[in-house]
C-alpha positions as CSV (number, residue, x, y, z in Angstrom):
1,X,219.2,54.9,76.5
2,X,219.7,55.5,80.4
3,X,223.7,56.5,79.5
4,X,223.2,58.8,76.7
5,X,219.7,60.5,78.4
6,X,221.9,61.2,81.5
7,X,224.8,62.2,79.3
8,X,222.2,64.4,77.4
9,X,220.9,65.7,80.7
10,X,224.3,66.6,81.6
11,X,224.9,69.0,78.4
12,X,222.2,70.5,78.6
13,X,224.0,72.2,82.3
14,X,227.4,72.5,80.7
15,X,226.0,73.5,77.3
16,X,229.1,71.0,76.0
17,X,228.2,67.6,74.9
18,X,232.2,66.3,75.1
19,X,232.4,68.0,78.3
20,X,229.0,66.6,79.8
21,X,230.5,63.3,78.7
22,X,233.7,63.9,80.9
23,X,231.7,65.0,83.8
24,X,229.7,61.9,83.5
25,X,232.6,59.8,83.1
26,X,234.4,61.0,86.1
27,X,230.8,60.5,88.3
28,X,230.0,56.7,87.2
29,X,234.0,55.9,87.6
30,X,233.5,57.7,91.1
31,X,230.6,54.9,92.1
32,X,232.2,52.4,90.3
33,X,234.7,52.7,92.4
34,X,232.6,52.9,96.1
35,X,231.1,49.8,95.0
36,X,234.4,47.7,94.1
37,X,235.9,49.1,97.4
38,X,232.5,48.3,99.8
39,X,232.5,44.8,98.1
40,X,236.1,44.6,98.5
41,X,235.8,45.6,102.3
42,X,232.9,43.7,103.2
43,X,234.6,40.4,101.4
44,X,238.0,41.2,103.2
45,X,236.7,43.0,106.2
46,X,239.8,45.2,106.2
47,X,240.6,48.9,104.7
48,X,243.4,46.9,102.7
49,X,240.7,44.5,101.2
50,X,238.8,47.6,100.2
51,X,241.9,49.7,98.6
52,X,242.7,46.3,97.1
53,X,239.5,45.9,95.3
54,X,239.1,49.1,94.2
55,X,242.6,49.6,92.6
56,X,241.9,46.6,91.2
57,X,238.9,47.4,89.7
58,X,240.3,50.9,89.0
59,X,243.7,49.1,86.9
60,X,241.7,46.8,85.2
61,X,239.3,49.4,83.8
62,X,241.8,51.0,82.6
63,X,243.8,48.3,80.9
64,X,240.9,47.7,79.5
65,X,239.8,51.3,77.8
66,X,239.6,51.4,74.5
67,X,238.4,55.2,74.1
68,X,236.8,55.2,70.6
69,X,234.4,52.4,71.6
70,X,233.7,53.2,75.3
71,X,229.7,54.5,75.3
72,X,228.4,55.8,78.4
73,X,225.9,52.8,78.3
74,X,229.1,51.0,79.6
75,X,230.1,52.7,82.7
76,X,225.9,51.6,83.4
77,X,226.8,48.5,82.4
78,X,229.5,48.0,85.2
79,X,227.8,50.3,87.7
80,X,224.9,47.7,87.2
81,X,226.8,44.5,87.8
82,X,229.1,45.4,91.0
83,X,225.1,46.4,92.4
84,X,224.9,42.9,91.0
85,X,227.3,41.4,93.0
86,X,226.7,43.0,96.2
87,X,223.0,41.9,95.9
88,X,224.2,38.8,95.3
89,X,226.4,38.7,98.2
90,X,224.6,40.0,100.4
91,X,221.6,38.1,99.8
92,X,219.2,40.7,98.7
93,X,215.6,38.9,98.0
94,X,214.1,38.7,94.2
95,X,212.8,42.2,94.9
96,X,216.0,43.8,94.8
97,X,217.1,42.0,92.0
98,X,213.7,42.8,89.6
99,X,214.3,46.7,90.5
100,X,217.7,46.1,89.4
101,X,216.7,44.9,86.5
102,X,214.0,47.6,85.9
103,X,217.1,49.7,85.7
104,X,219.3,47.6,83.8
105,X,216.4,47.4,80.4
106,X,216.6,50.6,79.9
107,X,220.6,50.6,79.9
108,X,221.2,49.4,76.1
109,X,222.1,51.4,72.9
110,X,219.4,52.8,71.7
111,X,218.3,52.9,67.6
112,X,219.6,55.5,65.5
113,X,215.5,57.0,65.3
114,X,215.2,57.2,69.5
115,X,219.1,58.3,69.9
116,X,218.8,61.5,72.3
117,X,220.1,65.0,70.6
């Protein structure tokens, strides 16, 4: 419900639910992409490292679209798991990872009767 709430929140500013969707595409594929570079540059410790793991991260989404099923739950989802990682790596304590996932519950598809708009 966290995807289509922001996605909601978004229309109700461009008055344009595809458009919102568009806007919120380009914004969660825009911190996607910080995090796979910062976890690529603090892995690498170069600038290369960094433009590496982004691009990678950048191609791979993109190999891997498949429009008519992509929900805006799922740019959460990945958002969610490179914060994952970089907890992970950089050796966050349980706290970190409990608010994470405080976030992460309310990230799911939600049923038909509690679907915003």
């Amino acid at each position: 419900m966290l995807g289509p709430a922001l996605v909601d929140g978004l229309s109700q500013i461009t008055h344009d639910a595809g458009l919102a969707y568009m806007v919120f595409s380009v914004i969660a594929l825009t911190i996607a992409g910080y995090l796979a570079w910062r976890l690529g540059h603090h892995i690498g410790g170069t600038t290369v490292a960094a433009l590496l793991g982004f691009s990678l991260f950048e191609m791979g989404f993109a190999f891997l679209l498949t429009a008519p099923w992509l929900y805006a739950w799922d740019y959460i989802g990945v958002i969610i798991f490179l914060v994952f990682v970089d907890f992970v790596r950089a050796g966050k304590s349980w706290r970190w990872f409990v608010g994470l996932f405080a976030v992460a519950i309310f990230n799911r598809e939600a049923p038909s009767s509690l679907r915003c708009g």
